[in-house]
C-alpha positions in Angstrom: 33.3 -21.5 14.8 34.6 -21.2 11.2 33.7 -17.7 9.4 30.7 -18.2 7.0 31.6 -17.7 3.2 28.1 -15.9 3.2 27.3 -14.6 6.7 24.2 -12.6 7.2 24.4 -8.8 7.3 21.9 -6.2 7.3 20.8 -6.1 3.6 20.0 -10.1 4.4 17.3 -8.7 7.1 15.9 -6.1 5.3 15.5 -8.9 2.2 13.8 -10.9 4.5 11.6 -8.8 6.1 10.4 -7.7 2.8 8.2 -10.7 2.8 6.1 -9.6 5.6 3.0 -7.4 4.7 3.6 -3.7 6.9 7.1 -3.8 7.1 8.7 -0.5 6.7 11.8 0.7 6.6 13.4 3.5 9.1 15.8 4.5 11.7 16.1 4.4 15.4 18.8 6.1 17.6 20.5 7.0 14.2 20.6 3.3 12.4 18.9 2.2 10.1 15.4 0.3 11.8 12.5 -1.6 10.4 9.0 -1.0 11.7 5.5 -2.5 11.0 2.7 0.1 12.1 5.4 2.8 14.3 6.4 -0.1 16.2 9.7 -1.3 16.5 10.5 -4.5 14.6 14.4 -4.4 14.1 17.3 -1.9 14.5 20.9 -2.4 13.6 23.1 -1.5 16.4 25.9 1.6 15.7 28.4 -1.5 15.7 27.2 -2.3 12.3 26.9 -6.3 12.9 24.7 -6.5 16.1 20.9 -6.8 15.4 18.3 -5.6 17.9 15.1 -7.7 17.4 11.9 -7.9 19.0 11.0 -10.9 21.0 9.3 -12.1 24.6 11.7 -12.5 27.4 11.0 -16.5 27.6 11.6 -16.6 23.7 15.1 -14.5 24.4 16.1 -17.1 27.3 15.4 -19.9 25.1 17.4 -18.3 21.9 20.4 -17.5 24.4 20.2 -20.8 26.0 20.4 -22.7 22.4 23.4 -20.4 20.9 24.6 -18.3 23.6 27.5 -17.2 20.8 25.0 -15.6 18.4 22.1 -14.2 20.8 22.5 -12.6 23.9 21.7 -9.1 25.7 23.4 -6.1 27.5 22.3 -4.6 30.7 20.8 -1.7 28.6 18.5 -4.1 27.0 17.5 -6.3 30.2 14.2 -5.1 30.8 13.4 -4.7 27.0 11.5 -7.5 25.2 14.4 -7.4 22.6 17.0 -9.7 21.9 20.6 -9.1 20.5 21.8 -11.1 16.9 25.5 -11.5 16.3 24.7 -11.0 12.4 27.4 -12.8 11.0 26.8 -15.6 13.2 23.3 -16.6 12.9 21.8 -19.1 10.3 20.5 -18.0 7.0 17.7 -20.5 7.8 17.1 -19.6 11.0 16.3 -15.8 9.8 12.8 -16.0 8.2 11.6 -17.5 11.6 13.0 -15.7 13.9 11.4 -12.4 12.1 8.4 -14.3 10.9 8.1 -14.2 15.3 8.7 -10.6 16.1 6.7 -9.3 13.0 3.4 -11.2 14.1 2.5 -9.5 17.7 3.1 -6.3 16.0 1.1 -7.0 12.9 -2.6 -6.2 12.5 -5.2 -9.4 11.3 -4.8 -8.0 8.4 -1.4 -7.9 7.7 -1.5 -11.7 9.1 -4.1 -13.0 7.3 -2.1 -11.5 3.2 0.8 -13.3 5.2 -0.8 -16.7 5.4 -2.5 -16.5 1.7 1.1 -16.0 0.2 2.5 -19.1 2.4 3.0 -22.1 0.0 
């Protein structure tokens, strides 16, 4: 795979995540996290390029199945619904979804229902 003239990197998360009503940033284990209502959303991992993201453990299979180069796990995080980003080498495009997905069983109706009134 050819490096990305504009790969994704932390700031590109935190940008993103933004957009989602409750978002807030934080740290876990000593890196910098983002959380909507205490709750884990996102961490970056100490390695500086290695998101940890929330997700369900079929959504995690399927995700590791459809670029096993860019999300993956470790044994610590095997019994975790979390999943592990290679930063630099996930899509731009595919970002917005795949936090839109581990913002919304953490969010409150509330929170959900601003979200969908912004939506175009």
């Amino acid at each position: 795979m050819s490096p990305k003239a504009n790969p994704v990197d932390y700031d590109t998360v935190r940008q993103v995540a933004a957009g989602f009503p409750g978002v807030e940033e934080g740290a876990s284990y000593g890196t910098p996290a983002l959380k909507v209502r205490g709750k884990l959303l996102a961490r970056l991992r100490e390695d500086g390029r290695t998101l940890v993201l929330k997700c369900d453990f079929i959504q995690r299979e399927m995700l590791m199945q459809a670029a096993p180069d860019v999300f993956f796990f470790t044994d610590h995080y095997r019994d975790y619904p979390l999943v592990l980003i290679d930063l630099p080498k996930v899509s731009r495009k595919a970002l917005p979804g795949l936090i839109e997905d581990a913002w919304r069983p953490l969010a409150n109706r509330k929170q959900i229902a601003e979200y969908e009134e912004r939506r175009p």
